[in-house]
N, C-alpha and C positions, 0 to 999 in steps of 0.2 A: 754512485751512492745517491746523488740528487735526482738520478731517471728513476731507482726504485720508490725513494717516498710517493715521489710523483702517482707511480704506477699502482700503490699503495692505499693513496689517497683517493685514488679514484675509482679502486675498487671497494672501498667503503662508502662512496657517493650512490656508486650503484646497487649497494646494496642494501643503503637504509632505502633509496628510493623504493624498489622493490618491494621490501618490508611494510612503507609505508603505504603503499598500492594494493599489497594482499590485505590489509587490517580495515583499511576504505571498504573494500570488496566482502569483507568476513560479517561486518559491521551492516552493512547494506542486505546482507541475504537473511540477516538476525531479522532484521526489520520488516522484512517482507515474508516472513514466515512468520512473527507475529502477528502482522496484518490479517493473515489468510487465516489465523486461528482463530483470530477474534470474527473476521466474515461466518468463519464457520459457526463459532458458539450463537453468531449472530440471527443466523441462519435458524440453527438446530431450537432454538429457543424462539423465534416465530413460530411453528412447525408444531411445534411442543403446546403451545401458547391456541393456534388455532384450531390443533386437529385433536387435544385431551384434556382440554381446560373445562369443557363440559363433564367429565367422570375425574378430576383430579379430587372432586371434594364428598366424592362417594362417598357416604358413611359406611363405617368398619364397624362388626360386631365386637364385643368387648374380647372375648376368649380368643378372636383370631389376633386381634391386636398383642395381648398378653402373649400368645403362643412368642408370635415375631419376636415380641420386645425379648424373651428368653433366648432364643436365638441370634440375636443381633447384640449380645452380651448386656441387655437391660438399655441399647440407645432406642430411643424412640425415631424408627426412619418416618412415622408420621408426622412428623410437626412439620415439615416441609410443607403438609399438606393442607396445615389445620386454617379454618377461620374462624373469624371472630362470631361466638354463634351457633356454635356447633348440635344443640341440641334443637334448636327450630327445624322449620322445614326447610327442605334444601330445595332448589327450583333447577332445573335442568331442561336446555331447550338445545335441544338435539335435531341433528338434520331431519329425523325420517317424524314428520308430526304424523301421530296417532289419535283419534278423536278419543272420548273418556267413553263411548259405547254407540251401539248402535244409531244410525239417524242421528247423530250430535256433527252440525258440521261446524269445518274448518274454519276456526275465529283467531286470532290474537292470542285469545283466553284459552279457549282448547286446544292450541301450540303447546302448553306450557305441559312438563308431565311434573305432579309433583311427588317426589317423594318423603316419607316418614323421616322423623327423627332416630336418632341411634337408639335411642330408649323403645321406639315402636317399632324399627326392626328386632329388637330381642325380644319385646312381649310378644311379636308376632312369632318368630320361632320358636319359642316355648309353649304356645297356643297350639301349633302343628304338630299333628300324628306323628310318631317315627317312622321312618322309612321302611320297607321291606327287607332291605338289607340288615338293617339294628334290630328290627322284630327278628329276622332267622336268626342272627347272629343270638341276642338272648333266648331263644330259643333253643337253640344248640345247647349253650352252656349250662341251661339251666336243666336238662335235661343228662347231660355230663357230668354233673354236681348231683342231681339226683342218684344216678348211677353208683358213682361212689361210696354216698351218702349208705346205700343199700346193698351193697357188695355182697354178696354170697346168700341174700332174701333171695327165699322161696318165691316171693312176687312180686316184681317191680311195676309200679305203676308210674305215672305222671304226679306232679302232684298239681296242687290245684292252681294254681299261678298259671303254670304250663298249658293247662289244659284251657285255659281262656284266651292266654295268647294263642293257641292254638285257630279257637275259633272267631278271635278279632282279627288276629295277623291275616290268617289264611282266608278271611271269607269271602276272597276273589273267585279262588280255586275249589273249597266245598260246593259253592253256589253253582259251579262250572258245573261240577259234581251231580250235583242235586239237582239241575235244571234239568227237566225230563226232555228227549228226544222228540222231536217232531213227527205226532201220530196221525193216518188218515182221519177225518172226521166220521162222523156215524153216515153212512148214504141215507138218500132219503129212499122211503121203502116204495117200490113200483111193482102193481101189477102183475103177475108173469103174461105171454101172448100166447096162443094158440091157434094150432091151423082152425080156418071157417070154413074155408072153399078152398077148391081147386077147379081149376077154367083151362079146360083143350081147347084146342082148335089152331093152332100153329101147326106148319110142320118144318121147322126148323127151331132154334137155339132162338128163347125170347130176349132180346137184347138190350132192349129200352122200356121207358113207361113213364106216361106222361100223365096227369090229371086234370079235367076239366075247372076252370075257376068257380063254376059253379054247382063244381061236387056233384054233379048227375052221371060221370061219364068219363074214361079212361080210354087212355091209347097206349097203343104197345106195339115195337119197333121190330119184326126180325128177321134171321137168316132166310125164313124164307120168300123172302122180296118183297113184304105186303105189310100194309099200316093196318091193324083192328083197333076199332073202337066198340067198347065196349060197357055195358049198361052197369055202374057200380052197385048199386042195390043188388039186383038180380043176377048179374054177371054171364049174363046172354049177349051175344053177338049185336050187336048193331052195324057195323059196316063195315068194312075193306075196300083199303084203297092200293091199288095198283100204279106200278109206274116208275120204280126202284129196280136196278137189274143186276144189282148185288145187294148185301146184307144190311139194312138198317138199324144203323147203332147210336141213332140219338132222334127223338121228339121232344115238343114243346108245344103247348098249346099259349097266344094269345093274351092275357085279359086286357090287353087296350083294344084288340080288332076281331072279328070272327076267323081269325086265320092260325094255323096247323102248319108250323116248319118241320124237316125232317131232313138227314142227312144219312149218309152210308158212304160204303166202302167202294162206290162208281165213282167217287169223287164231286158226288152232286148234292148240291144243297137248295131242296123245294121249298116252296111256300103253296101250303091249299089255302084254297076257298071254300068253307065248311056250308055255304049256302048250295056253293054247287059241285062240291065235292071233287073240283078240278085244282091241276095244279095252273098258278096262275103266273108265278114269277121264279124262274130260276137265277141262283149265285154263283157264278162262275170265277173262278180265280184258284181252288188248291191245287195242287199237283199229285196229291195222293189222296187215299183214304180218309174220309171227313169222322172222325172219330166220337164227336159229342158237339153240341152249342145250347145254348142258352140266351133267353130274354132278358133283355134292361128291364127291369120293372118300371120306368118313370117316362122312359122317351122310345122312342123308336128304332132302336138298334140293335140288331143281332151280331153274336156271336158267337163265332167256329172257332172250332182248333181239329186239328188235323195231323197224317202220319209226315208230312213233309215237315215239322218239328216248328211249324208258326200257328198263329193262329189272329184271323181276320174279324175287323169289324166292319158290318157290311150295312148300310142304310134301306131300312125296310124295303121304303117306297121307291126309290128310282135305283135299287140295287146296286149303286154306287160302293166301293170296297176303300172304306172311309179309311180305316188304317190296315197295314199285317204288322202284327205284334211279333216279332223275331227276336231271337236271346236265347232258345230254348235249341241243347244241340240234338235231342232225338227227339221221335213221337209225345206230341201233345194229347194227353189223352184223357182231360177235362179241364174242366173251363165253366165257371161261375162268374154270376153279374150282380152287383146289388147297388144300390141308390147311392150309400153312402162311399166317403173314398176308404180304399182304393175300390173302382167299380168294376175293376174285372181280376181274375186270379185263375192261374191255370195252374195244372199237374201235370208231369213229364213223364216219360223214362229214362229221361236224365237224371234222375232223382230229387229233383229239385223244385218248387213251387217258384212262383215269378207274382207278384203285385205290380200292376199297370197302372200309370198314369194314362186313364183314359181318351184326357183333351190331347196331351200331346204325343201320344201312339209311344212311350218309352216304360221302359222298368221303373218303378218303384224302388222293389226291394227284389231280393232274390233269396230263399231259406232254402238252407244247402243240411239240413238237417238227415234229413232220409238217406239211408245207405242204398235203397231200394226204389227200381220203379214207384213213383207214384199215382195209383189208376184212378183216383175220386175224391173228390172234395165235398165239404158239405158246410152252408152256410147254420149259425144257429138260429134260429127264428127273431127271436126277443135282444141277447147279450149281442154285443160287437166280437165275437169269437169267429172260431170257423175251426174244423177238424180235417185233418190228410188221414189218408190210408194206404198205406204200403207192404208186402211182404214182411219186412221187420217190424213194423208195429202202427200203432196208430199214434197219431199227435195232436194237441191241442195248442190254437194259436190266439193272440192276441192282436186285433186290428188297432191302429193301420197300419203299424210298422213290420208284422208279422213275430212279435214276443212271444216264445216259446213257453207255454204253458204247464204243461207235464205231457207225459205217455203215456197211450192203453197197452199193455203189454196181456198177452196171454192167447191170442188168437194168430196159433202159430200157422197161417197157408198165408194166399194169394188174397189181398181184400180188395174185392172190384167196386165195392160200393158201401155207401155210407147213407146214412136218415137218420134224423132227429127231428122232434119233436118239441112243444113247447112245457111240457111235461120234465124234458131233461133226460127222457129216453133216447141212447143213442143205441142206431143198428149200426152192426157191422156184415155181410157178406159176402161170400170168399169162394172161391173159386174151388172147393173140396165140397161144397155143400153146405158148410156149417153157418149157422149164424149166432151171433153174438148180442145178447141186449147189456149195455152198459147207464152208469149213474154218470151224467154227465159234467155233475162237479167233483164226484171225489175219482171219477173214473173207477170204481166198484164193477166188475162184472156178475148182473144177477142170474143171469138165466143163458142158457144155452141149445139152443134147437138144430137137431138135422134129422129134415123131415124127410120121411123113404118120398122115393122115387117112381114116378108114374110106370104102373105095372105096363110091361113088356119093355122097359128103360134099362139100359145098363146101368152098374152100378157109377161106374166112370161118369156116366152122364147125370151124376149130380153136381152139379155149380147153380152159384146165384151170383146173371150178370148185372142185376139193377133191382135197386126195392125204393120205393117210397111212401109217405105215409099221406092220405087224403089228407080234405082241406079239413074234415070236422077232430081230424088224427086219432080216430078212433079206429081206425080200418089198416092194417099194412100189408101194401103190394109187393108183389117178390116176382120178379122174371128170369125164370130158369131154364137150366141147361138142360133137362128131360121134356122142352117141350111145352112145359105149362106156366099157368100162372096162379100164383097161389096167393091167398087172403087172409092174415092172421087179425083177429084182435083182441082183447083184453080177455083175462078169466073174471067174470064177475064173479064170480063165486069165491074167488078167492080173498082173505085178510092176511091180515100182520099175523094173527096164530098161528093160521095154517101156511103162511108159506114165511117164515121168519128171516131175515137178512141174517145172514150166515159172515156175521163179520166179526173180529176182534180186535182191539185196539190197536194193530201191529204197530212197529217203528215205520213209518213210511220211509221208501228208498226210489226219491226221485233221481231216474238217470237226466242228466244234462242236454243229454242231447238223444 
């Protein structure tokens, strides 16, 4: 009996012990889970404190507030937020400073953004148009309510309310409306040209043509191996030069020296001596057919382009081949030079035009616009422009970067050649025979020539491989595929009565590209 108390007693020792150990333990983890709530509130209310304490005092419009407060069963969840003040201005200094407008800089004082009082945001709101949304929306209904109103009339109209929101709400979309289409402008009125002359003495396809700087005297390039120069006034013979033993398809005369370059499809590129009518210095470096070149106007630099798809700048005087201009993957098959940048530009049959940085022999730019061979370029005399011409159309560009202009569209063959004038006359000539006179701002096509062909010429044997226009640009040269060379210029006889621009104000439909 005595071993059970015993046994009894000690198992109620160990189990207050126990008891008292888990209550320690129960006791101890309460404590530390309040600890960690209160870190947390501690926490969450820094946070709170530094990252919305700038927008907690936002002024509330009055209607939004009343909405809540209905919703929230009439408690106001604002006073948490209220201060003392509430109708002054509020000052708000927010991470991202904003100056108060242009050229105001960053101070202290223009840190600060301030906003309105609650009372100057609601007059501000009530000052403000309705939206588009509340304009359609009364619009709708009140035009639904009309409806009604008239149910089984003979006429339903608008009524007059309707009809002005109509033309206040909507007057984004009338105006869209009403804003008329972008029209060509009036062209300015030109001249028509007419044949003057015609000049034999070739007997091959004339392929080039050059002009003296001093307007007394032309030269003309062709298939059959031989340079003529010949008298502009009169358009008699003055000389031939031999010495090409294939076809010459590009000259230039000079105005910084008495000298005559000339290139062709032997792959050679001459330089004459017009005192003594020899050649004096040849270019050597294309690999193919020397296709066109062109003079720097300011320094002493020529340049070629050529069927091996480059084209070289070559130093007059000691013939040195200063750069090859390479990028171009087929036949280069012109090539211009002008003072200002970019000072050189070539056309491909790659379809593509190229602008060179001169100094350092690299591309510029590259205008990938042409679908088609591009055979001729042409600088504008006066404007920073310049014109391509291609099978698909003609194009007008903007220097220096090469900005696409607009298109001549309507001269549907091969256009080997281009001229302009400071008149604003552009030619076009094409490989069918036809030529084209255009307005060179609105691109207006006024006139159109194809002139018969030198009796005993096939008919096939009409093309124009080159025209240009003298220095006085009253005279335009044409070197053609029957052999000859032909001379147009102006009809004096003609006015604005008798020959009237045939234009009407169409929609203009510039293509993109």
């Amino acid at each position: 009996m005595t071993e059970e108390v015993q046994k009894h007693s000690v198992h109620t020792l160990v189990f207050r012990s126990l008891k008292r150990t888990h209550d320690m333990f129960v006791s101890d983890h309460a404590k530390t889970i309040s600890l960690d709530e209160e870190s947390h509130k501690m926490k969450m209310g820094v946070k709170l404190k530094t990252e919305y304490s700038p927008v907690l005092h936002m002024p509330v419009l009055k209607e939004g507030r009343d909405r809540v407060s209905q919703l929230s069963g009439g408690q106001d969840i604002y006073q948490s937020y209220a201060h003392p003040g509430d109708e002054a201005e509020y000052l708000i200094t927010g991470t991202h400073a904003y100056p108060s407008g242009p050229g105001v800089a960053l101070t202290a004082d223009t840190k600060m953004h301030r906003n309105p009082s609650e009372g100057g945001v609601l007059s501000m709101a009530l000052a403000l148009p309705p939206s588009q949304v509340r304009q359609e929306a009364s619009r709708t209904a009140a035009s639904v309510a009309e409806i009604h109103r008239h149910a089984g009339g003979a006429e339903r109209v608008h009524p007059q309310s309707t009809s002005v929101s109509l033309l206040e709400g909507g007057g984004t979309r009338n105006s869209a409306l009403m804003r008329r289409a972008p029209t060509m402008p009036k062209p300015q009125w030109h001249p028509p040209w007419k044949l003057f002359r015609v000049i034999s003495g070739h007997l091959g396809w004339v392929r080039s043509i050059a002009v003296e700087p001093g307007n007394q005297w032309f030269v003309t390039g062709s298939a059959d191996r031989t340079i003529k120069i010949w008298d502009l006034a009169s358009g008699k013979l003055k000389l031939s030069l031999t010495g090409h033993i294939s076809t010459v398809r590009g000259v230039a005369v000079s105005s910084r020296s008495p000298y005559l370059f000339s290139c062709g499809e032997d792959k050679q590129v001459k330089c004459w001596d017009l005192e003594y009518n020899k050649v004096i210095r040849h270019y050597h470096g294309h690999l193919s057919a020397v296709y066109n070149l062109d003079l720097h106007p300011t320094i002493d630099v020529l340049v070629t382009c050529s069927r091996d798809a480059s084209a070289r700048v070559w130093d007059i005087r000691t013939k040195a081949n200063v750069h090859t201009l390479t990028g171009h993957t087929n036949t280069v098959a012109t090539v211009r030079c002008q003072a200002a940048e970019p000072q050189v530009i070539t056309g491909s049959h790659d379809s593509t035009i190229r602008l060179w940085d001169l100094v350092a022999g690299k591309t510029r730019a590259t205008l990938t616009n042409h679908k088609k061979s591009v055979r001729t370029l042409v600088l504008h005399p006066r404007q920073y422009t310049f014109a391509s011409g291609s099978a698909d159309n003609i194009k007008q560009w903007m220097f220096p970067d090469g900005s696409f202009i607009q298109n001549l569209s309507g001269h549907n063959a091969i256009i080997n050649t281009l001229a302009v004038n400071s008149d604003g006359v552009l030619v076009s000539g094409a490989d069918n025979g036809t030529m084209h006179m255009w307005d060179w701002r609105t691109g207006y096509n006024f006139q159109r020539i194809h002139a018969a062909v030198q009796p005993g010429s096939l008919d096939s044997e009409s093309g124009i491989f080159a025209c240009m226009f003298d220095h006085s640009e009253s005279r335009l040269i044409t070197a053609e595929a029957d052999k000859t060379i032909k001379v147009y210029k102006e009809d004096d006889t003609a006015t604005e009565e008798s020959h009237p621009v045939n234009w009407k104000p169409e929609i203009l439909k510039r293509k993109r590209f």
